[in-house]
Each structure stands twice: as C-alpha cells, then as structure tokens.
C-alpha positions as CSV (number, residue, x, y, z in Angstrom):
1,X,17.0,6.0,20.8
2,X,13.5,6.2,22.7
3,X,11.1,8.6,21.3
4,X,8.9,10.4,24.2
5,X,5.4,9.1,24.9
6,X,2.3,11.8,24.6
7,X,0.0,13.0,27.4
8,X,-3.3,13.0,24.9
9,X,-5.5,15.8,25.9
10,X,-8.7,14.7,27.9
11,X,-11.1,16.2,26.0
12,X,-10.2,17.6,22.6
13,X,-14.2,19.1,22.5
14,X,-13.4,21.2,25.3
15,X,-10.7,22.8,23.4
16,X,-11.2,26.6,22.6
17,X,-13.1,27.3,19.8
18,X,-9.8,29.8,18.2
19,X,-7.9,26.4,17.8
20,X,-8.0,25.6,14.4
21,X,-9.5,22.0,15.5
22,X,-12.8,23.7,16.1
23,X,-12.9,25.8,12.8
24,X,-15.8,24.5,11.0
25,X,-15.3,27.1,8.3
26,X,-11.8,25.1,7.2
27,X,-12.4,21.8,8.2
28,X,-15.7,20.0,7.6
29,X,-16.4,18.2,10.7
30,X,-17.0,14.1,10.4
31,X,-18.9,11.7,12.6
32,X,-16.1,10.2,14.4
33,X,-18.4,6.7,14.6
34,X,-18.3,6.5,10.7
35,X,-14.3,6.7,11.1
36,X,-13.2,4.0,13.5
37,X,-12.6,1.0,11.3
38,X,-11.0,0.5,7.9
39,X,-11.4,-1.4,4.6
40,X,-10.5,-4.8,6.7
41,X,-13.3,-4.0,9.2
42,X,-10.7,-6.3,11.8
43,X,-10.2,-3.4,14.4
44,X,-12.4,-0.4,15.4
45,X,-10.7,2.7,16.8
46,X,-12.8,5.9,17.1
47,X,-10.9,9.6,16.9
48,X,-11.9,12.4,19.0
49,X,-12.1,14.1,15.9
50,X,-12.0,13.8,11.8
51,X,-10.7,17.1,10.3
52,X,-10.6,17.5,6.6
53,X,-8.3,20.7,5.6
54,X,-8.4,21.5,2.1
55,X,-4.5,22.8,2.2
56,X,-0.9,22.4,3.1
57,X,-1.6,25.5,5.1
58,X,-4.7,23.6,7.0
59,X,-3.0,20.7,7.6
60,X,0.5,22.9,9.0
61,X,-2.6,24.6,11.7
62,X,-3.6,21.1,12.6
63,X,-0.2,20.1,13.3
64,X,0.9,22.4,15.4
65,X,-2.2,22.6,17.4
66,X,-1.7,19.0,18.4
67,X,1.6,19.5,19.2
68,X,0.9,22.0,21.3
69,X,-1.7,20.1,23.0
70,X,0.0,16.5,23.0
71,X,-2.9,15.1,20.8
72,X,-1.9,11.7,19.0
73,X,-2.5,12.9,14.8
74,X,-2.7,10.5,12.0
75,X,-3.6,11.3,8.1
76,X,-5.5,9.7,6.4
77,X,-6.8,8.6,2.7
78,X,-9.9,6.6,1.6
79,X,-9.6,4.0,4.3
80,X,-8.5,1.2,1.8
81,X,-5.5,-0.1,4.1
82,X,-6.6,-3.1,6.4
83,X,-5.0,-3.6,9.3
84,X,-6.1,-0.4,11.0
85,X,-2.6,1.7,10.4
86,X,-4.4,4.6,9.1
87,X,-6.5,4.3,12.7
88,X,-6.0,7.0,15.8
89,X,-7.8,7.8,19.1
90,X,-6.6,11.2,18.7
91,X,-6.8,13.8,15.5
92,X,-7.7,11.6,12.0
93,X,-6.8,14.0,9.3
94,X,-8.9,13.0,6.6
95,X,-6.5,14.3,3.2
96,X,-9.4,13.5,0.7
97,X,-9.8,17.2,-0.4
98,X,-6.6,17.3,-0.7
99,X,-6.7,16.0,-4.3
100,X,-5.3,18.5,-7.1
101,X,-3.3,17.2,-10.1
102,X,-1.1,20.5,-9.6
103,X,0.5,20.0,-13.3
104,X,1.1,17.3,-15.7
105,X,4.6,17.8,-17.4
106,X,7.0,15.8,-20.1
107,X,8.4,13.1,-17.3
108,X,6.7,14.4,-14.2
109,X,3.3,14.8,-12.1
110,X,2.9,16.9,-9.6
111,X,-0.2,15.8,-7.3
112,X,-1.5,16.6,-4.1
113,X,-1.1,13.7,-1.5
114,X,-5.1,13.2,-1.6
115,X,-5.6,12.6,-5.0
116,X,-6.1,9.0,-5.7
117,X,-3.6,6.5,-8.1
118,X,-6.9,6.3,-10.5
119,X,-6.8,9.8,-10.9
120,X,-2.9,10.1,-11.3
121,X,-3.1,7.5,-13.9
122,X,-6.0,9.4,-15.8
123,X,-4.3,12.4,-15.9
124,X,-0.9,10.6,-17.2
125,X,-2.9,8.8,-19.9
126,X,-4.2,11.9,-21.2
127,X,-0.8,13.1,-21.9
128,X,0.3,10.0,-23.8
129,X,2.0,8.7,-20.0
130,X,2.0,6.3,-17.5
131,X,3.2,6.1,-14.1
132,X,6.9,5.0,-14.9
133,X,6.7,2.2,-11.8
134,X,2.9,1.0,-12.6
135,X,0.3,1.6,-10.9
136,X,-0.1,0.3,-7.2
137,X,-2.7,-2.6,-7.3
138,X,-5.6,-1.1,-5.8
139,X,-5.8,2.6,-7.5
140,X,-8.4,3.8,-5.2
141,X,-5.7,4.5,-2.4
142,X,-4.7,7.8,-2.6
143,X,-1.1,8.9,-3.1
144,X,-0.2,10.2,0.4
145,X,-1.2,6.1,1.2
146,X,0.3,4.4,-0.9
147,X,4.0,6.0,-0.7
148,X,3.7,5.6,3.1
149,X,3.2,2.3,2.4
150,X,5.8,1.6,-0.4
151,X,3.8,0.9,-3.2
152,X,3.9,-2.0,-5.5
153,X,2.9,-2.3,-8.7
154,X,2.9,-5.3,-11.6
155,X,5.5,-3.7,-13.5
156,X,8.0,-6.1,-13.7
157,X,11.0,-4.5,-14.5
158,X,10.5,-1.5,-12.1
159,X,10.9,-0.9,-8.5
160,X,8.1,0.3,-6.2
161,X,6.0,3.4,-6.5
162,X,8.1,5.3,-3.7
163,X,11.1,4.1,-6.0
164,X,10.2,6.6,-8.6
165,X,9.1,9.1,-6.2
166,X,11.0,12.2,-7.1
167,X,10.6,14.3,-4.4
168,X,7.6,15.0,-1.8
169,X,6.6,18.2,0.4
170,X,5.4,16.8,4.0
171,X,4.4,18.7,7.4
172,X,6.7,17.9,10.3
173,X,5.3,16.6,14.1
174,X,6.0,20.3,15.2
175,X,4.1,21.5,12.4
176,X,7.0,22.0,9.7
177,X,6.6,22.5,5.7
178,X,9.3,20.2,4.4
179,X,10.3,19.3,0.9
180,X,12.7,16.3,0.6
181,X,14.1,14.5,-2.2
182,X,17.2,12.6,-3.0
183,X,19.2,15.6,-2.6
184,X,17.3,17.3,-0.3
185,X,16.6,16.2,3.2
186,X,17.5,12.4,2.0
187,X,17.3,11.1,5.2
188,X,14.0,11.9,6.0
189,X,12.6,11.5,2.2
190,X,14.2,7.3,3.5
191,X,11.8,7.3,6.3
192,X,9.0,9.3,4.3
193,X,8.9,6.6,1.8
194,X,7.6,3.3,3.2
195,X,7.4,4.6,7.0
196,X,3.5,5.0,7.4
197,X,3.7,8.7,8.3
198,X,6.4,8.2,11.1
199,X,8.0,11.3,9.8
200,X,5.1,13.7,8.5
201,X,1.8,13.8,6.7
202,X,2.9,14.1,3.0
203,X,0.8,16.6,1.2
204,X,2.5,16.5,-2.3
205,X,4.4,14.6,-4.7
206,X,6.4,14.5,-8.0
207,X,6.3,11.1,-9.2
208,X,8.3,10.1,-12.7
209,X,6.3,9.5,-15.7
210,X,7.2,7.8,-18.9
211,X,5.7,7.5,-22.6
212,X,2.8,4.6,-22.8
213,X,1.9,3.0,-26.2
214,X,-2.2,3.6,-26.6
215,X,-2.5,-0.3,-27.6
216,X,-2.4,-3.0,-25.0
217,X,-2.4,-7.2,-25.4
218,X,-3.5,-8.7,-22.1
219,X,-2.5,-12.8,-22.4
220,X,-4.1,-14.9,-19.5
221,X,-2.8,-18.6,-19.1
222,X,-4.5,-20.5,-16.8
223,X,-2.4,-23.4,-14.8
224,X,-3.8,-26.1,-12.7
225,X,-0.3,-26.4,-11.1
226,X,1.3,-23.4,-9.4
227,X,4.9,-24.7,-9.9
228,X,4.1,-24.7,-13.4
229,X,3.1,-21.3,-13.3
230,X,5.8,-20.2,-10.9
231,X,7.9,-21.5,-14.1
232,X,6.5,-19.2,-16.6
233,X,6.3,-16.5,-14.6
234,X,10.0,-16.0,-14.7
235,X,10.4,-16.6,-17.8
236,X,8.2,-14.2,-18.6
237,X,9.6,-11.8,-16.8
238,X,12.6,-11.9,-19.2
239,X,10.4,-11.5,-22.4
240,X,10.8,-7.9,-23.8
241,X,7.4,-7.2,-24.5
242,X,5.9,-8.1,-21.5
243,X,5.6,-5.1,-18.9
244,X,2.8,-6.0,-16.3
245,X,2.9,-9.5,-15.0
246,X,1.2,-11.0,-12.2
247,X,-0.9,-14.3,-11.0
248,X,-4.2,-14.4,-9.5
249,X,-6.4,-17.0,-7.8
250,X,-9.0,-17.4,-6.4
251,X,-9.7,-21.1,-6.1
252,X,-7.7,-24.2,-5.6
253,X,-6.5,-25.3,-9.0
254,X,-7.0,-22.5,-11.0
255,X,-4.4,-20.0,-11.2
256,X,-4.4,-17.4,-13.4
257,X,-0.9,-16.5,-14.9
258,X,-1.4,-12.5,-16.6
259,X,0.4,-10.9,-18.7
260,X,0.6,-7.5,-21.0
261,X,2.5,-5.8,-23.5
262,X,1.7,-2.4,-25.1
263,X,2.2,-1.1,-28.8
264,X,1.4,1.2,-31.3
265,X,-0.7,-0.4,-34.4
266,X,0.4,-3.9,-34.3
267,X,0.1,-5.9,-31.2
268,X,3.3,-8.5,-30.5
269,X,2.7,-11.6,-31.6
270,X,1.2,-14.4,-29.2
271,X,3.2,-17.4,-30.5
272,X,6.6,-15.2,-29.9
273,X,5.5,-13.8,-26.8
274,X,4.4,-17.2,-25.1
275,X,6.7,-19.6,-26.9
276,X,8.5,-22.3,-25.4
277,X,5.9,-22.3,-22.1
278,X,3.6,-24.8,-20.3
279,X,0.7,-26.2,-22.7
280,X,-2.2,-24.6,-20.7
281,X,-5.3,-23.0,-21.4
282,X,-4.6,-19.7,-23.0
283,X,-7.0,-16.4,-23.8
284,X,-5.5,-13.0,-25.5
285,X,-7.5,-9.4,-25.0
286,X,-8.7,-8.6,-28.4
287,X,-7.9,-5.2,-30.5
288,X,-8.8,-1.8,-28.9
289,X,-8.1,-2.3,-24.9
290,X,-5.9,-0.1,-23.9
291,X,-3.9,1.2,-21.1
292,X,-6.6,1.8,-19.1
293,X,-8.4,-1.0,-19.5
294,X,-5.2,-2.9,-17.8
295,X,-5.6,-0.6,-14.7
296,X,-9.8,-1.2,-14.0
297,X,-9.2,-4.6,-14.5
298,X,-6.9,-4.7,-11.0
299,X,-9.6,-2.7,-9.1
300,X,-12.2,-5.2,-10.4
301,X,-11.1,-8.2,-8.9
302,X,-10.2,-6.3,-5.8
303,X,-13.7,-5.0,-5.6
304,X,-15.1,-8.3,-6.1
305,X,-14.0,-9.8,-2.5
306,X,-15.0,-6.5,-0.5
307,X,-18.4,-7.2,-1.4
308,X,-20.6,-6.9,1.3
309,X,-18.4,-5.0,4.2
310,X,-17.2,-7.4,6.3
311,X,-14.2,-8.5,7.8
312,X,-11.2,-9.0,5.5
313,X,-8.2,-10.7,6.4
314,X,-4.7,-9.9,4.5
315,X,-1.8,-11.5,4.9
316,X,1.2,-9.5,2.9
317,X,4.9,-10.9,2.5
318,X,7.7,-10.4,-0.2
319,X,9.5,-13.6,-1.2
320,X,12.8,-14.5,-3.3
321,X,13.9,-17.5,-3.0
322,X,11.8,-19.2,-0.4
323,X,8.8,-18.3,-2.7
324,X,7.6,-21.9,-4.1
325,X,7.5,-23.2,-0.5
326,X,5.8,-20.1,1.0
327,X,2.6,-20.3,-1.8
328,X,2.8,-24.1,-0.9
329,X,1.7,-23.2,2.4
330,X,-0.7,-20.8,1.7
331,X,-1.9,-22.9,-0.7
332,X,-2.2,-26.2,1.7
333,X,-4.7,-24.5,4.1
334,X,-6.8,-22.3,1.8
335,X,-10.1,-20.5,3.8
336,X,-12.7,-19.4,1.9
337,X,-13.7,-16.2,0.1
338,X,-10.0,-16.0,-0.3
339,X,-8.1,-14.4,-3.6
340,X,-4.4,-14.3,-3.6
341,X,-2.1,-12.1,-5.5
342,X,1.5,-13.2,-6.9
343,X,3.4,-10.0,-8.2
344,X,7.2,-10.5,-9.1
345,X,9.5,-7.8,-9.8
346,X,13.4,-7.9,-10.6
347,X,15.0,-6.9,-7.4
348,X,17.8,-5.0,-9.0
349,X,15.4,-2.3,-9.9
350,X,14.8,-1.1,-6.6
351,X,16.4,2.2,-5.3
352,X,16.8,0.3,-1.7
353,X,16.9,4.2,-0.4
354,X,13.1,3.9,1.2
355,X,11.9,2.2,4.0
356,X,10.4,-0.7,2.0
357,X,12.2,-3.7,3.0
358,X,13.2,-6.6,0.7
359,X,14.9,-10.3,1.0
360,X,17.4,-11.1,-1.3
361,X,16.1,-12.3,-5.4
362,X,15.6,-15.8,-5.8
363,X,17.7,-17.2,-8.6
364,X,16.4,-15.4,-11.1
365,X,16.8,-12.3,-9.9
366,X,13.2,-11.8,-8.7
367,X,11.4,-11.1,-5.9
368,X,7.5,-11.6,-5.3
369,X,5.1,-9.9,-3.3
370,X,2.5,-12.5,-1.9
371,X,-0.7,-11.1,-1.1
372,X,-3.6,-13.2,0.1
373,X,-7.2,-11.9,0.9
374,X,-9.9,-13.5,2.7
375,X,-13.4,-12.1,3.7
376,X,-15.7,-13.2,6.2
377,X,-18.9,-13.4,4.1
378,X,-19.7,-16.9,5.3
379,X,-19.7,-16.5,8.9
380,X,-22.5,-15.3,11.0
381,X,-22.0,-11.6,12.5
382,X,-22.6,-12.8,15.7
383,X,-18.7,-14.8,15.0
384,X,-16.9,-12.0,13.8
385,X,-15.1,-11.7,16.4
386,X,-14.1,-15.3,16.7
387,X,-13.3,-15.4,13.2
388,X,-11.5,-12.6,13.4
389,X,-9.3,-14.0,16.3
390,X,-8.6,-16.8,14.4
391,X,-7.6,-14.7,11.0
392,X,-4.8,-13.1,13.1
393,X,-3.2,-16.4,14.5
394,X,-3.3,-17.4,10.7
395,X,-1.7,-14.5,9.6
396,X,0.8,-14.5,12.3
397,X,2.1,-18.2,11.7
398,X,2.3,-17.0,7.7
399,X,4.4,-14.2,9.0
400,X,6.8,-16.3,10.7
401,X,7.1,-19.4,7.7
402,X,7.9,-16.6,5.6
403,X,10.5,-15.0,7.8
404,X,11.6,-18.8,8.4
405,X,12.1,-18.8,4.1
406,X,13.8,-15.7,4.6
407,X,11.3,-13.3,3.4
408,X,10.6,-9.5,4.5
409,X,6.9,-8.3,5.9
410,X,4.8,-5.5,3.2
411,X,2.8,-3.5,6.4
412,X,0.0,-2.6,4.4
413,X,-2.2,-6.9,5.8
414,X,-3.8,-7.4,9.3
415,X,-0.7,-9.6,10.9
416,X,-0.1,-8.9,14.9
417,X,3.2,-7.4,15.0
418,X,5.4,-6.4,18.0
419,X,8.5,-4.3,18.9
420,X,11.0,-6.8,17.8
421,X,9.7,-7.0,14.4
422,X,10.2,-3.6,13.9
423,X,13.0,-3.5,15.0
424,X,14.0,-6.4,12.2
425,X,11.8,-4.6,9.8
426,X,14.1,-1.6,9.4
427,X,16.8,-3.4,10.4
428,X,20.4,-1.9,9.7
429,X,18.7,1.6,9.3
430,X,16.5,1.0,12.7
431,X,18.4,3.2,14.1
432,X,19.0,6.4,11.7
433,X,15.0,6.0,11.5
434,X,15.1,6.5,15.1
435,X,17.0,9.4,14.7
436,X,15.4,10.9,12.1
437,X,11.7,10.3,13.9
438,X,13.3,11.7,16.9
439,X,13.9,14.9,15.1
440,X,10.9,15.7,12.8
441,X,8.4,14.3,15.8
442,X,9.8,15.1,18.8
443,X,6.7,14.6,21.3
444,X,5.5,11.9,19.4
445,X,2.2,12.9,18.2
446,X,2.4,10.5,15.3
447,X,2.6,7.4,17.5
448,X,4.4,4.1,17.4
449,X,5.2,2.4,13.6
450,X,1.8,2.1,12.3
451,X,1.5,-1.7,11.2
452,X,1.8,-2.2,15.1
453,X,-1.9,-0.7,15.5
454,X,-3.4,-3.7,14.8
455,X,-1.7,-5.5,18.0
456,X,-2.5,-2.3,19.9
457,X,-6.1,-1.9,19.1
458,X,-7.3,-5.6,18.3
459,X,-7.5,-6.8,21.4
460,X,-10.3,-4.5,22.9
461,X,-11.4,-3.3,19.6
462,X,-11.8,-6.3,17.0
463,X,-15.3,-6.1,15.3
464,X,-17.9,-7.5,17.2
C-alpha cells in the first residue's frame, strides 16, 4: 500500500496567530537552531517550529492543525537517540513537560509519555518495585522514546520494555485520542510499539511492575578473551540468581563480563553463583548497593563517551547465532573512543506482538543485542564531516555482516538505511503496518519509517 506524500506548508510563521501553533500561552516556543541535531550530533535538521504542550489535549490541537495544513509533525523526548529519527523539518513536538507519574499501583505505573525511565524507575523503587522488563540502558530517554523504539533492557530473562507494555493512550495523524492495548486496538498497539511514531505520538503508558528485593550483588569478571566470555555469559544466563547480565568494553582485551542478583538480608553466595566459570579476574559490589545503584551505574558509562558533544557513531544489531562471528568483526577493526555493549536475553520471552524485530536464538536460546559506540573526540572539527562520512560506510558494512549472520537491525544507531530494508525490517507484517499507518495517518504527516532519516538528511545535513 503507498501512503500519500504531504504538501508542507511554506511558511508555518505566516500561519494565523488562532492556530494553536502560534499560542505562546500553551506552548513555550524553542529556538528551532538549538533543535536540529541529536545526541549523535551525525545529522542537523532544523524544524520550523518546537512546540512543547503540557497535555494530551495540547498535543490533540497540534495534531490536527498540521493535518489540516499538511505540516510534516514529529515528537519528541530529550534528544538521546542518534541517528536523527526524532528529527523533522516540520512541527518537533517537544513531550518533555509531558512528565507526570499519573499513579503508582500493586503491578502497574501509569506515566505520561514525557517522563523519563529514571524517573519511572524512582518512583517504582519507592514502592518496593521495579520495572518488570528492566530498565532500558540509558534511563535518561523518556518513555514515549523508548517504546517507539522497542526498549531493551539487561534483564535476562525478560523481553523488551514494549513487551511489558500494558497498554498506551496515543494521538492519531488526524488528531485522534486512542487507547490500545492487547485487547484493544491490537493492531495498532503492534505498530505503536517499536514503530518510531509511525502510528501516533504516545502520550501515556501502563507499564508492568514487579516486587524488587532492596539488596543487590553486582559480580564483574573481567576476560582478556571474548569467546571466553561469550561462554560465561550463557551460562550465566541460566543461573537463578542472576537477573541483569550484560558485557562491556571499552578497549581491546578487556571485556567486562557483569552480572547482579538481588536479595533480602543475605546476598547469594559468590562461589555458587560463579562456579564452574573461566579463572579470570573477579570483583563483587560490597553490602548496601542496591537497586538503584545497578541503574546509575548504566547511565555512567554511557555518559562517559558523550563527553564533550561531538559526533557519535552507533552501530545497533541483535544477534543469535551468528553472534561470536559478528563481535569478531567488530572487534577486528576497533576505532577509537569506542565502548561496546553486549546484552543477551532468552528469546522465548518476547511477546513477538510489537514491531521489534528479532533473529532466531542461538543454541542456547539466546539472543544478544550488539551495541557499539564511538565518538569523534580525536578528530579536528574542521573533519567532522569526513569522519562522519566514513562512520556511516562502517556502520553500513556492520549492517550488512550482521544481516549476512542472520541477524535483525535495533533502529535506535546512525546506519544509512533504504526502502528495502524496511521493507525486510517488518517483514511478514510489512504490510498490515502499511495498513494500519495508512489508517491512523492518512496524509502522512508523520513521514517515512524514522531510522530512514538518517539517509534522508545526511547527505546535505551531516555536521560540518
């Protein structure tokens, strides 16, 4: 099915000042300049206009005002994606304000889409609760983000963040207050989840909760192989008292295998817990960290390679069985100022009713998400752009070796994509997305799949 193409308005300043795009008493007005690039700094894109409504009701106004006018409209978080999907030349729809924790209950959270995973997970934590699928690994996106994007987390034995998603309200292309769940609206609660706002702007969310011990045991082994790790990894993925898992590096040589457990008064014991693994260098968390602790520590290292605002480079892929060979390759050309994330989750535990897209589990019946980083804090500004050329070939020959290994893209990096690879990305359900887009955006104002942005934009607009 092909969706119609917009007619953006020439001017959206000269519009009348009764639309609700020009109501500076409900929308604070941003500098457009200090809104046309993202975290990865790869791309700039400029918006006619940032509005920032402070409700559902706001954000239905703004709607149907571009609809009416044929303005391209894309929501927004805190800018944390890379690869400039969040981007628009039209209306950017900033949901920051957007940020209430509507009610905590036994189970449940209900949040607006603006409020941030940090502050979901504070909230939880004060009620004795976690986010049953984890936390997404950087919890300064906000929630609207990151169940457009899917949302993974380094809980092992869970499925994504949209996976325990139990039902979201969202505003239609022609200005429509939905809520969808499972058993209402399914369809469109498929494309919601994992479709980068192809559908609607989500507003709010109920997202599952579950009981948290107060305690937490961090182990962190540190391998000189990655085989070797790759090894423990999935057998610790089996090991009951393990419930976050995941592998970090940052240099060649030394890879950092992590794992944590939670408890009451008396933390599992470390012999148990890592018995029968490689004889590497090993460290435990002492007494007193908790929860909480577990959830900074992920933003820390994050924060760590943003330093300084330059161009970041991300290259995103899920693996099963192809995985060993895919880090091999990442590993065999390694740039610098790179950090790479290895995050494996059992496969059976996703719902496989989103748009998130997966390959089949390698023998153990895991899957990985490969994530790998790299900033531009060595090269001259006056080679941005080169570099950042360069980053995007990279990224695309990653893309393909993984597809090659029969892995599956995660749209949240900065890899040049093109119509075919949506088309693959959605694959069997290509087409009732189609559909579905077809009828909740019927002119089109949300634009084309948003991981394509970065092919649209980059070559005119990559940082100089």
């Amino acid at each position: 099915m092909t969706r119609s193409t917009i007619q953006p308005h020439p001017d959206v300043n000269s519009v009348a000042s009764t639309s609700p795009l020009d109501q500076p008493g409900v929308y604070r007005m941003l500098a457009p300049d200090d809104d046309a690039t993202d975290l990865g700094r790869m791309i700039r894109c400029s918006p006619r206009k940032v509005v920032r409504p402070t409700s559902t009701d706001d954000v239905v106004e703004v709607i149907r005002a571009c609809h009416g006018l044929g303005l391209p409209a894309r929501a927004r978080g805190p800018l944390r994606q890379m690869g400039g999907q969040q981007l628009t030349p039209g209306i950017a729809i900033d949901m920051c304000a957007l940020n209430r924790i509507v009610n905590v209950d036994t189970g449940v959270i209900d949040a607006e889409a603006g409020a941030t995973i940090r502050e979901v997970v504070d909230a939880a934590w004060s009620t004795g609760q976690r986010l049953t699928s984890g936390p997404s690994l950087d919890t300064r996106q906000s929630i609207g983000d990151v169940l457009s994007a899917g949302g993974w987390s380094t809980v092992v034995r869970e499925g994504s963040i949209a996976d325990r998603c139990l039902g979201l309200e969202l505003v239609t292309g022609q200005g429509e207050r939905v809520w969808c769940s499972r058993q209402s609206n399914p369809d469109v609660f498929r494309v919601a989840l994992g479709g980068h706002g192809a559908v609607g702007i989500i507003t709010r969310a109920h997202l599952a909760l579950c009981p948290v011990p107060p305690m937490a045991r961090t182990w962190r082994r540190t391998y000189a192989d990655m085989a070797e790790l790759l090894e423990d990894m999935r057998t610790l993925s089996l090991r009951e008292h393990v419930v976050d898992l995941h592998a970090r590096w940052q240099r060649l040589g030394e890879y950092h295998l992590i794992a944590t457990g939670y408890y009451h008064r008396k933390p599992p014991a470390t012999g148990w817990v890592m018995r029968d693994l490689a004889p590497v260098p090993l460290s435990t968390s002492p007494h007193g960290r908790t929860y909480r602790h577990t959830v900074s520590e992920l933003d820390d290292a994050a924060g760590e390679l943003h330093r300084g605002w330059v161009p970041t480079s991300r290259t995103s892929m899920v693996l099963g069985a192809g995985v060993d060979e895919f880090v091999d390759t990442i590993l065999a050309d390694p740039p610098a100022n790179s950090m790479g994330m290895l995050v494996p989750h059992v496969a059976a535990a996703f719902d496989r009713r989103t748009s998130l897209r997966l390959p089949p589990a390698d023998s153990s019946g895991l899957v990985y998400l490969v994530d790998v980083l790299h900033g531009a804090q060595h090269v001259h500004p006056s080679q941005w752009n080169v570099w950042c050329r360069g980053e995007l070939d990279r990224n695309r020959f990653h893309y393909e070796r993984a597809r090659h290994l029969g892995g599956e893209l995660y749209p949240v990096g900065t890899t040049p994509l093109d119509g075919a690879d949506e088309r693959h990305h959605f694959g069997e359900f290509a087409d009732q997305r189609d559909e579905v887009i077809a009828r909740t955006d019927p002119s089109g104002i949300f634009g084309p799949w948003a991981a394509l942005n970065l092919q649209r934009y980059a070559p005119d607009g990559i940082t100089p």
